[in-house]
KEPAKE-834628 format. One record per residue (C-alpha): residue number from 1; x, z, y; chain; residue in three letters. Coordinates in nm, 3 decimals, always signed. Last residue first. Layout:
BEGIN
miro, east, up, north, lumtor, lumba
NUM, X, Z, Y, A, ALA $
...
! end
This chain:
BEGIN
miro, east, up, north, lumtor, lumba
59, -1.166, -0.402, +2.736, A, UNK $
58, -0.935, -0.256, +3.098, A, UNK $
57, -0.665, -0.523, +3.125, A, UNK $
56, -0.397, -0.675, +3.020, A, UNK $
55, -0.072, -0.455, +3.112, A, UNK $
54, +0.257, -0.604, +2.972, A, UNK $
53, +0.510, -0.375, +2.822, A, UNK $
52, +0.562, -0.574, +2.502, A, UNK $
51, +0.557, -0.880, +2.731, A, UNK $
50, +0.857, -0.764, +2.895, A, UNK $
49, +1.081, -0.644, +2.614, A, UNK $
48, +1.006, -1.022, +2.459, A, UNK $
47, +1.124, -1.200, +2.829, A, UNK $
46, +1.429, -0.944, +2.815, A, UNK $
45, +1.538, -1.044, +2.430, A, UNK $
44, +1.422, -1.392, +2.459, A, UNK $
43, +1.636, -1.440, +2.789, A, UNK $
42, +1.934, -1.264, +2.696, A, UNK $
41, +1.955, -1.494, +2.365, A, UNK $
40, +1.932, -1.809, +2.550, A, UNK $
39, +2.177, -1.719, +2.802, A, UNK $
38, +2.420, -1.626, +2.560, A, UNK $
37, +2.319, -1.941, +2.345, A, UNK $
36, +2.417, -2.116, +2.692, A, UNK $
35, +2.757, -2.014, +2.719, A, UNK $
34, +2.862, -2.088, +2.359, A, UNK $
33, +2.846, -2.455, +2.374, A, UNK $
32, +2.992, -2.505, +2.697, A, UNK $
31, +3.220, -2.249, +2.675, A, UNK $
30, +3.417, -2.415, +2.375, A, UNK $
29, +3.479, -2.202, +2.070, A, UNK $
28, +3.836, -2.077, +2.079, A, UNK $
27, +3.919, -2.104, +2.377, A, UNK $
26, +3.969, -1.724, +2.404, A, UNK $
25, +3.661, -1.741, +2.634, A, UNK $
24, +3.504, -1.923, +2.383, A, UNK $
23, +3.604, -1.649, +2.136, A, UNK $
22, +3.429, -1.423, +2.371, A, UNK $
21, +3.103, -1.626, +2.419, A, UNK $
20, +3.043, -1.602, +2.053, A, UNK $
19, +3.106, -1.234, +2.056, A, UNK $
18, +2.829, -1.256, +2.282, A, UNK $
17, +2.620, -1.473, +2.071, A, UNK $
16, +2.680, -1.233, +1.776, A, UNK $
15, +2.560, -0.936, +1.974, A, UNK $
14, +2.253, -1.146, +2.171, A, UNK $
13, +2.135, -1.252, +1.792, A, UNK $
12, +2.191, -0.892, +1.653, A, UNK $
11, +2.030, -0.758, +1.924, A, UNK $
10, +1.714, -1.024, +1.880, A, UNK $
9, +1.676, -0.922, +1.523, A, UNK $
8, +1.696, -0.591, +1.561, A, UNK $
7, +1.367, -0.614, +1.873, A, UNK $
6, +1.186, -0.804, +1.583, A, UNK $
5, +1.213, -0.564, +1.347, A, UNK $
4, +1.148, -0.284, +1.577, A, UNK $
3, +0.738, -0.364, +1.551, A, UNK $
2, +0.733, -0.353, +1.223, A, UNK $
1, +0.873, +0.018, +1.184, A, UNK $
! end
């Protein structure tokens, strides 16, 4: 169950930076602002689902 918590947290931050992105779309947040949270918050959420699958090695 610990190891979801983070994986929640980051949907909930790419889900309310995406609804973000759609009021800036409606103009009424500006796209330069919410544009690159979006992009921030995809990135952590992939770059985290990556390294969770990561193979290091034979020990």
């Amino acid at each position: 169950m610990l190891a979801r918590i983070p994986i929640i947290i980051m949907t909930v931050i790419f889900i309310i930076a995406f609804v973000l992105q759609l009021l800036g779309m409606l103009k009424v947040v500006p796209l330069y602002i919410s544009s690159p949270i979006l992009f921030i918050s995809i990135f952590l959420l992939i770059s985290y689902w990556n390294e969770r699958k990561r193979f290091r090695g034979y020990h």
